[in-house]
C-alpha positions as CSV (number, residue, x, y, z in Angstrom):
1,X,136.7,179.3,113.2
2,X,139.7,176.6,113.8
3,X,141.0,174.9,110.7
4,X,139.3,171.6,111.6
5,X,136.0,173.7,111.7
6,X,136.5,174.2,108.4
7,X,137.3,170.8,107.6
8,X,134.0,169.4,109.4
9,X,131.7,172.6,108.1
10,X,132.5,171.8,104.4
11,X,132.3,168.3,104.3
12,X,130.3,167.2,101.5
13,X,127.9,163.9,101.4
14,X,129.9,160.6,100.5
15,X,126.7,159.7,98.0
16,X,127.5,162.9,96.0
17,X,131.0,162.6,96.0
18,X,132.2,162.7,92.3
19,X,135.8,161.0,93.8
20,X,134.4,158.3,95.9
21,X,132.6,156.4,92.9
22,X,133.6,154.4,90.0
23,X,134.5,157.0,87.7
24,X,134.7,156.1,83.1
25,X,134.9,158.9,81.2
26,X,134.4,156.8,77.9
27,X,130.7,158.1,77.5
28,X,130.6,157.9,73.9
29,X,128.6,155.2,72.2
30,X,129.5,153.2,68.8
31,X,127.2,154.6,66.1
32,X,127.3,153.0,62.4
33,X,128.1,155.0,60.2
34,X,127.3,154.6,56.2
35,X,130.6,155.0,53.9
36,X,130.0,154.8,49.7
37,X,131.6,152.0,48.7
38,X,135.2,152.5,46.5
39,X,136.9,149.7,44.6
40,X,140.5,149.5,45.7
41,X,143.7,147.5,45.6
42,X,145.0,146.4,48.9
43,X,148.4,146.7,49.9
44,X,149.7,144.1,52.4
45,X,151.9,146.1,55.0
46,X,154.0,143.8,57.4
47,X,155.8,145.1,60.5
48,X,158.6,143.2,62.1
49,X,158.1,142.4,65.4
50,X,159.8,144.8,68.2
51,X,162.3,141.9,69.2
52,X,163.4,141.2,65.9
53,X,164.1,145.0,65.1
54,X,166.6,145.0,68.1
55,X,170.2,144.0,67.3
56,X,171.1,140.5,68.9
57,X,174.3,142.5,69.8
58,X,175.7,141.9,73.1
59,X,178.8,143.4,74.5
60,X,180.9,141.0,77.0
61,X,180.8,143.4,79.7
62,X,178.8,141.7,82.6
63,X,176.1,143.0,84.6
64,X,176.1,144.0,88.1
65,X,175.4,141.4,89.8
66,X,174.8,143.7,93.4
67,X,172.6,146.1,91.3
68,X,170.4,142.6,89.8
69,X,169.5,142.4,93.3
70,X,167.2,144.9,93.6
71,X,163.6,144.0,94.0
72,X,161.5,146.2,91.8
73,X,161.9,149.8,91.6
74,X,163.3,152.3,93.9
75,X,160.0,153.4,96.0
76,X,159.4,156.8,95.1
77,X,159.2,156.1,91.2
78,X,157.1,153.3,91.7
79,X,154.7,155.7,93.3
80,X,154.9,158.2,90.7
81,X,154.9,155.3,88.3
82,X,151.2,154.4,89.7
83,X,150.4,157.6,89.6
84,X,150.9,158.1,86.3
85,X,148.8,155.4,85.8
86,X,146.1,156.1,88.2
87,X,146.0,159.7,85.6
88,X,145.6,157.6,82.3
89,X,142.8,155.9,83.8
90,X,141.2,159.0,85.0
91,X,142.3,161.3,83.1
92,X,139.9,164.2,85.1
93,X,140.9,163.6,88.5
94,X,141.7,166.1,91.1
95,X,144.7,164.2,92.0
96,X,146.4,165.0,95.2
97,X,149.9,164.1,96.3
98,X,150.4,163.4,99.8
99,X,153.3,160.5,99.1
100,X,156.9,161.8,98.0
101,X,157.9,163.9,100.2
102,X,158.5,166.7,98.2
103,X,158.3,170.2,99.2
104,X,155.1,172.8,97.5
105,X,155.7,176.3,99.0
106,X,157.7,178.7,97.2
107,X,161.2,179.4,98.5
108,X,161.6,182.9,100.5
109,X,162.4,185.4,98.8
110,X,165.4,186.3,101.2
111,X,166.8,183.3,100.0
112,X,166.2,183.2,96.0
113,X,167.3,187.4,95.9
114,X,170.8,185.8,97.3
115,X,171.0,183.2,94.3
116,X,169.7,185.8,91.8
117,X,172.7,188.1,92.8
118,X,175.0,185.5,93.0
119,X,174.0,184.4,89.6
120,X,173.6,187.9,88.2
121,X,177.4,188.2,88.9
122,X,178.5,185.2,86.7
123,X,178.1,187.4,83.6
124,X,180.5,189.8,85.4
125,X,184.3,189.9,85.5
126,X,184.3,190.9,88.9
127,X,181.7,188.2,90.2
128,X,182.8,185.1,88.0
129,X,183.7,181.9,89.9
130,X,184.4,178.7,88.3
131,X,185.4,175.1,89.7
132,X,185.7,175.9,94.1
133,X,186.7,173.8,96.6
134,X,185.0,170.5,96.5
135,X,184.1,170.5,100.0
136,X,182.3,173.8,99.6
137,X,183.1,177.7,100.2
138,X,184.4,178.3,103.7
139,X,181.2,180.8,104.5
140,X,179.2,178.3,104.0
141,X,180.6,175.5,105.9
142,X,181.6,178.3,108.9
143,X,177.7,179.0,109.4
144,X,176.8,175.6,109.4
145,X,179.0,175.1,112.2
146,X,178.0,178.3,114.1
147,X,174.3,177.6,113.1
148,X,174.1,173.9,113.6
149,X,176.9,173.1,116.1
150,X,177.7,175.9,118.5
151,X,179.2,174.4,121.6
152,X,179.5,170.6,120.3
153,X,182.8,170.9,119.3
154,X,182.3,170.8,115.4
155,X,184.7,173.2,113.4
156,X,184.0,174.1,110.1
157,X,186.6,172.2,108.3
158,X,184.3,168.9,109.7
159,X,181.6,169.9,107.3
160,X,181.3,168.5,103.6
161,X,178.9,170.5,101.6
162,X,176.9,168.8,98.9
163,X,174.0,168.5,96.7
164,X,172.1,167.2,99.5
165,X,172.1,164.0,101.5
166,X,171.4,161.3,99.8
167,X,174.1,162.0,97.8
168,X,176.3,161.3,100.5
169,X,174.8,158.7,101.7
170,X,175.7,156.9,98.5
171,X,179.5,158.4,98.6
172,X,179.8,157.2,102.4
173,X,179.0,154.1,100.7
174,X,181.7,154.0,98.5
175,X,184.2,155.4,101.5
176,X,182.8,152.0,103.6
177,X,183.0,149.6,100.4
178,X,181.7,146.3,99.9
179,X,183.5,144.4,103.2
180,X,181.4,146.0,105.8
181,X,178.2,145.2,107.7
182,X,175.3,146.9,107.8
183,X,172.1,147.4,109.9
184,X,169.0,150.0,109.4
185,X,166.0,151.1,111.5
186,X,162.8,149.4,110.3
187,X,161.5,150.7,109.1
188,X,163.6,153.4,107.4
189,X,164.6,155.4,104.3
190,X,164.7,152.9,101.7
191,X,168.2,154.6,100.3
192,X,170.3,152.9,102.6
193,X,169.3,149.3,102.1
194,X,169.5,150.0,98.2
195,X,172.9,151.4,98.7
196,X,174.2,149.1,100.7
197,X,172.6,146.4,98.4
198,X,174.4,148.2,95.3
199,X,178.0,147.9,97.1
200,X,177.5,144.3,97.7
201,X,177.7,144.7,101.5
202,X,174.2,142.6,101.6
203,X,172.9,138.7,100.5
204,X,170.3,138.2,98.3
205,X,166.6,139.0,99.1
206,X,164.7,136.7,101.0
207,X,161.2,136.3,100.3
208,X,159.5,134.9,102.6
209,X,160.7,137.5,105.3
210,X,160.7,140.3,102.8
211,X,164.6,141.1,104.0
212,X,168.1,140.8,102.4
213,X,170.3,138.7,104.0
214,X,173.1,140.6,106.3
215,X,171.7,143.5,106.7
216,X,170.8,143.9,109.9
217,X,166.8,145.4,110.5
218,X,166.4,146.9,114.0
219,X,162.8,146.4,114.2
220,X,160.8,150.0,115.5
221,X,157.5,149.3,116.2
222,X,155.2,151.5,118.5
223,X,155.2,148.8,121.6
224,X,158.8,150.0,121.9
225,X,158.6,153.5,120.9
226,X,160.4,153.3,117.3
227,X,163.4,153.1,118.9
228,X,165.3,149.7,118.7
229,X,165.7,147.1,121.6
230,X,169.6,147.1,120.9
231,X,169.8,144.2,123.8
232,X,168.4,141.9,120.7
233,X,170.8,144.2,118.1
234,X,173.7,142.0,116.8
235,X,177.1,143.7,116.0
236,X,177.6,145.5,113.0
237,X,180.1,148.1,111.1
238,X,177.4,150.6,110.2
239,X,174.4,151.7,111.6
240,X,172.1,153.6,109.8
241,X,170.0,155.4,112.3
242,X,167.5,158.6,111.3
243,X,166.1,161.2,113.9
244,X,163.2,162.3,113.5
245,X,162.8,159.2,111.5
246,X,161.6,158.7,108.0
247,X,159.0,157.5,107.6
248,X,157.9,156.6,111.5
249,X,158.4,160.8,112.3
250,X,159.4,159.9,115.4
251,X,162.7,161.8,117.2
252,X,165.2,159.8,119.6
253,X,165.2,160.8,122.9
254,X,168.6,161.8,124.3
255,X,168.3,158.9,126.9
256,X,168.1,157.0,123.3
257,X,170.6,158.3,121.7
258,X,172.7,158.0,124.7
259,X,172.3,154.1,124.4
260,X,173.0,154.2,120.9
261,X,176.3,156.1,121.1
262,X,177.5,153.7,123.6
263,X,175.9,150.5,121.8
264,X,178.4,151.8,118.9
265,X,181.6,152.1,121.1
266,X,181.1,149.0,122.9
267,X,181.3,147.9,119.4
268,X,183.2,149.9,117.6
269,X,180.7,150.8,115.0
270,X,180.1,153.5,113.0
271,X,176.9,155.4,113.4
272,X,175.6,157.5,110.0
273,X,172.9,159.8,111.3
274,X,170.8,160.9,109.2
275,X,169.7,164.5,110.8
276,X,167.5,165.4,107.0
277,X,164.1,166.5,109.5
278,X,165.9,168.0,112.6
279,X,164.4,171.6,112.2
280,X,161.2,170.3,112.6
281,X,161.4,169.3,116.0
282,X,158.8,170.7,118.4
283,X,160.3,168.9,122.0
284,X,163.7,168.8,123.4
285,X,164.8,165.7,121.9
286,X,168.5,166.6,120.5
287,X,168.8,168.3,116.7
288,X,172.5,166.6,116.3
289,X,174.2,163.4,117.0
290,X,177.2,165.6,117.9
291,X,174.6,166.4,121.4
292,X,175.5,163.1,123.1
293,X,178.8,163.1,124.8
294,X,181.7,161.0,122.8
295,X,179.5,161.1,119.8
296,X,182.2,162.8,117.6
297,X,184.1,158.9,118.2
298,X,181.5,157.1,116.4
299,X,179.1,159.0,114.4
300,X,179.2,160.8,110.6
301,X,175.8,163.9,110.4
302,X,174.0,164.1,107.1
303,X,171.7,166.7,106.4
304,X,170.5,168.6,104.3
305,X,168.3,172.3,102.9
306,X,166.2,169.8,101.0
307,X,163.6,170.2,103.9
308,X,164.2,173.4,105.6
309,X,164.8,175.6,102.8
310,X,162.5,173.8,99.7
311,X,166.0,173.1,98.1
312,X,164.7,169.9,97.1
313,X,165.7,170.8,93.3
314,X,168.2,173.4,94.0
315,X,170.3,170.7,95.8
316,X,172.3,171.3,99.1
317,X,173.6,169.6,102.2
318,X,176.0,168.5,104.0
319,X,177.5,165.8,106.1
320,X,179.5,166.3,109.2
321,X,182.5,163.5,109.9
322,X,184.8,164.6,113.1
323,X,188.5,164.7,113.0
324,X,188.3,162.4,116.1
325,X,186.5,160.0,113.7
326,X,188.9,156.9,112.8
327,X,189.4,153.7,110.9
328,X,190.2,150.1,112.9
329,X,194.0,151.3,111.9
330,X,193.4,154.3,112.9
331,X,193.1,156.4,109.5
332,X,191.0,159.5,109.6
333,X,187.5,158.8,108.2
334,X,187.1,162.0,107.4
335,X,190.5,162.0,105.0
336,X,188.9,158.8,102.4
337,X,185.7,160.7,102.5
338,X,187.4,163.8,101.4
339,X,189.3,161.4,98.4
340,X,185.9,160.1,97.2
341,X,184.5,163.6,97.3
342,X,187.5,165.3,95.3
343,X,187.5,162.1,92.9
344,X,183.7,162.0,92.7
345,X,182.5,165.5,92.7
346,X,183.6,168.9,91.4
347,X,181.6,170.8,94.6
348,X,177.9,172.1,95.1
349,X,176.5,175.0,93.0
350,X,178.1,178.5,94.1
351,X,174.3,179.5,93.4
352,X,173.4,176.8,95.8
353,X,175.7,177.9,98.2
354,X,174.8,181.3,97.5
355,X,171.7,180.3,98.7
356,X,172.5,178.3,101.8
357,X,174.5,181.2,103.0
358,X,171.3,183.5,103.0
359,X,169.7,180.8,104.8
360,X,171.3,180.9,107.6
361,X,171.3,184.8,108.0
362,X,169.1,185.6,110.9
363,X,166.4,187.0,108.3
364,X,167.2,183.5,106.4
365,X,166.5,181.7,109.4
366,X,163.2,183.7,110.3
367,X,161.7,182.9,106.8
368,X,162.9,179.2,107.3
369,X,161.3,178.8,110.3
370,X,157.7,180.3,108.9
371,X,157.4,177.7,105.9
372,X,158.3,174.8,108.3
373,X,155.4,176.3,110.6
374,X,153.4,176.3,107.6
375,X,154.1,172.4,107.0
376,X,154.1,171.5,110.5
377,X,150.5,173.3,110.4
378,X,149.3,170.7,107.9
379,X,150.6,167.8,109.8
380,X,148.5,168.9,112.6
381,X,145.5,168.8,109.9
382,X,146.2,165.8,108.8
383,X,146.8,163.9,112.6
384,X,143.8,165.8,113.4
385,X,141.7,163.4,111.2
386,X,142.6,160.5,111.1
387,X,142.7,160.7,115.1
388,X,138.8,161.6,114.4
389,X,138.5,158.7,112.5
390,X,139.6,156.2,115.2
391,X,143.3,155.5,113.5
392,X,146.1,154.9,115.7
393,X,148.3,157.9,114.4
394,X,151.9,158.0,115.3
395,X,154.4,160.8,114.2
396,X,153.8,164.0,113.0
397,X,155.3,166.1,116.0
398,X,158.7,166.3,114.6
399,X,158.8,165.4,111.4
400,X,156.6,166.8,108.1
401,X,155.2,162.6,108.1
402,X,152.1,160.8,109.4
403,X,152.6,157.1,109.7
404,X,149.1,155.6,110.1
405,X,148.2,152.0,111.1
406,X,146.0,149.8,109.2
407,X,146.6,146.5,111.4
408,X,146.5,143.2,109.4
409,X,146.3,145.0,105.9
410,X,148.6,145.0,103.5
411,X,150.1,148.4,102.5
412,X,150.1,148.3,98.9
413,X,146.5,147.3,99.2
414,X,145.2,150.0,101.1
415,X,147.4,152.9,99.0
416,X,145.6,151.2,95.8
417,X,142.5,151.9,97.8
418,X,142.8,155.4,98.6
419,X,144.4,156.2,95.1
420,X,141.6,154.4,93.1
421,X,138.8,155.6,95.6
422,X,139.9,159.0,96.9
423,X,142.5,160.2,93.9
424,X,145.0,160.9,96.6
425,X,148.7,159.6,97.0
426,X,150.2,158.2,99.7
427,X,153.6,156.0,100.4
428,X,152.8,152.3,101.2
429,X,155.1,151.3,104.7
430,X,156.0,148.3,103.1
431,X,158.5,150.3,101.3
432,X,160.3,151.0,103.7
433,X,161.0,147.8,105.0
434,X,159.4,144.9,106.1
435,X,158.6,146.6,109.7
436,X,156.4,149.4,107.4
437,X,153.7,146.5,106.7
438,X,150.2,147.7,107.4
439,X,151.2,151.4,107.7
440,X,151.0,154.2,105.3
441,X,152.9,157.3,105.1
442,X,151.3,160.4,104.8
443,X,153.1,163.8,103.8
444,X,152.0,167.1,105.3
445,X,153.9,169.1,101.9
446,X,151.4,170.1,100.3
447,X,149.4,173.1,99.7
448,X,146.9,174.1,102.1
449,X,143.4,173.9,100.3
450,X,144.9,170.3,98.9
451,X,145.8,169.1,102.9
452,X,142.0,170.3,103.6
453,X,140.4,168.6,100.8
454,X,142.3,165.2,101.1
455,X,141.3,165.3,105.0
456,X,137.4,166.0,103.4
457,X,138.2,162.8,101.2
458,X,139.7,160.6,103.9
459,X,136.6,161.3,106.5
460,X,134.1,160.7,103.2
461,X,135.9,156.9,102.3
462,X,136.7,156.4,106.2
463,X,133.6,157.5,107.8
């Protein structure tokens, strides 16, 4: 029986669905209660209000100013922040979490033996390692480029390893500094707008389009397949530009990515692609940047184990940024990133990198490739019904994400929806960007019997 068999065979009624209705779990009632009657002195106890306990103290260092322009929260907290929430309220819910992307399965054990050994021989003589080199062990950074790059003209000594992407992202960041423009996919991954917000590179927000001024937002929409008109594009330094995209899931053709290579020389911009999903590809759209001729003139590659390996707290990546890579004066990119990484970091984990290593052993790879089946597996779940529904469903083919349409609604509405009706978590598109309005984001991590039963709770509140 197929998967969605399952899904349809065990369905239970909506009417005696514990999830779908108001739910208190204050049952008790007040009962009085007789108490024998004491004569006693009373003893006035006065607190002093919070704000008066706090010291009026202030230093004369000012604030930010860049940083006091953030709206709210960073998105992902905000979610688990309303989650937590959500759990106080009912504190017996079967909540499921299909919004931070955040990986569930265990990693193989191919990989873990490697960083056991690896961390079996600190508490050797022989196998002790201290500080190494900050852009990481020359192994590692060797497979990546056989692994990753083969052919595209990518040498080892091009590849930075980290403690995963974002991480760059916000040391590219510092590399760029504040005199640089900037423009983003929208929607997109929300770290690049805060980051670029943080260094000052942006205005301040606008309101009443929900955008911050200078920041260029290449609007991706599904009229023109989530893939900017750049005809419309106005020039700018950086371009932010992810493939398969977060949170859209949809991959760049190499027609597409041909455009935007030569969109960035005929401006001489820089592109930083954000490769963090490329594994998960199921067409022939390109895995790398470093695929499109000339490429290696324009473009910086992060990625990262986060999602291939389940490294998402082990922490590894890396970012690629070609020799051929320069400066308006013609300074090597790739020489201030490697400043800001010696003056910024002391290197990735050598348990980390222990790890990486073994993941990109042909065994390594192998067990890899079975968890990301596992995940891609669930998307297909997950596409599967909403499509039954009658959603338009986009996404989902190459990337672990399902970006659903819920036309003229408002994002945060409908996540408050499903998390107050349905106990299950998803990402509002709203946050990520003003282009994410009346979409939500669902994740396929999660484990299997959780995937079936929020598909079982979605047909129940949708039916």
């Amino acid at each position: 029986m197929s998967l969605m068999s399952n899904l349809s065979t065990s369905m239970t009624s909506s009417s005696s669905s514990a999830f779908l209705a108001p739910t208190s779990f204050n049952s008790s009632r007040t009962q009085r209660v007789s108490v024998p009657v004491k004569s006693f002195k009373i003893c006035k106890c006065v607190s002093t209000p919070l704000e008066q306990q706090q010291t009026d103290y202030k230093t004369k260092v000012p604030r930010n100013s860049n940083i006091a322009k953030l709206q709210a929260g960073y998105l992902f907290p905000e979610v688990a922040r309303r989650r937590a929430a959500h759990l106080l309220k009912y504190p017996n819910a079967q909540v499921i979490s299909l919004g931070i992307g955040d990986t569930t399965e265990p990693i193989p054990d191919v990989i873990t033996s490697a960083m056991a050994k690896r961390s079996q021989a600190l508490s050797t003589l022989e196998g002790y390692s201290g500080y190494g080199a900050e852009q990481g062990e020359k192994a590692l950074r060797a497979a990546l480029a056989s692994t990753f790059y083969s052919n595209l003209g990518i040498e080892e000594d091009d590849i930075f390893v980290s403690d995963g992407a974002k991480c760059d992202i916000g040391r590219l960041q510092v590399v760029f500094g504040s005199n640089v423009t900037m423009a983003v996919q929208d929607p997109s991954y929300p770290a690049y707008v805060d980051s670029s917000v943080i260094m000052g590179q942006t205005g301040q927000f606008q309101k009443d389009v929900e955008k911050y001024a200078n920041i260029e937002y290449m609007r991706c929409t599904p009229e023109n397949g989530f893939f900017p008109d750049l005809s419309t594009v106005a020039r700018t330094d950086i371009i932010f530009f992810c493939s398969p995209n977060n949170p859209t899931g949809a991959a760049a053709t190499r027609e597409q990515l041909t455009q935007l290579v030569q969109f960035a020389k005929d401006n001489g911009s820089i592109i930083v692609y954000d490769s963090a999903y490329a594994i998960y590809m199921s067409d022939d759209s390109p895995r790398s940047i470093f695929e499109i001729p000339g490429a290696k003139e324009v473009a910086i590659e992060t990625a990262s184990f986060s999602k291939y390996a389940g490294f998402t707290g082990v922490r590894l990546g890396w970012t690629v940024v070609p020799k051929q890579l320069l400066f308006s004066d013609g300074f090597p990119v790739a020489k201030d990133f490697n400043r800001i990484v010696c003056t910024c970091f002391n290197g990735a984990s050598n348990i980390a990198q222990a790890g990486g290593l073994a993941c990109l052993l042909p065994e390594g790879l192998e067990a890899m490739q079975e968890v990301i089946g596992f995940y891609k597996e669930n998307t297909k779940i997950i596409v599967g019904a909403f499509n039954s529904l009658g959603f338009k469903v986009y996404g989902g083919q190459n990337a672990p994400y399902v970006w659903v349409h819920f036309p003229g609604q408002n994002s945060w509405d409908v996540f408050s929806e499903i998390l107050e009706k349905t106990h299950i978590v998803t990402t509002p598109g709203s946050g990520f960007g003003p282009g994410g309005e009346g979409f939500i984001r669902v994740s396929a991590f999660g484990h299997r019997e959780n995937v079936l039963e929020a598909c079982r709770r979605f047909q129940q509140l949708y039916n």
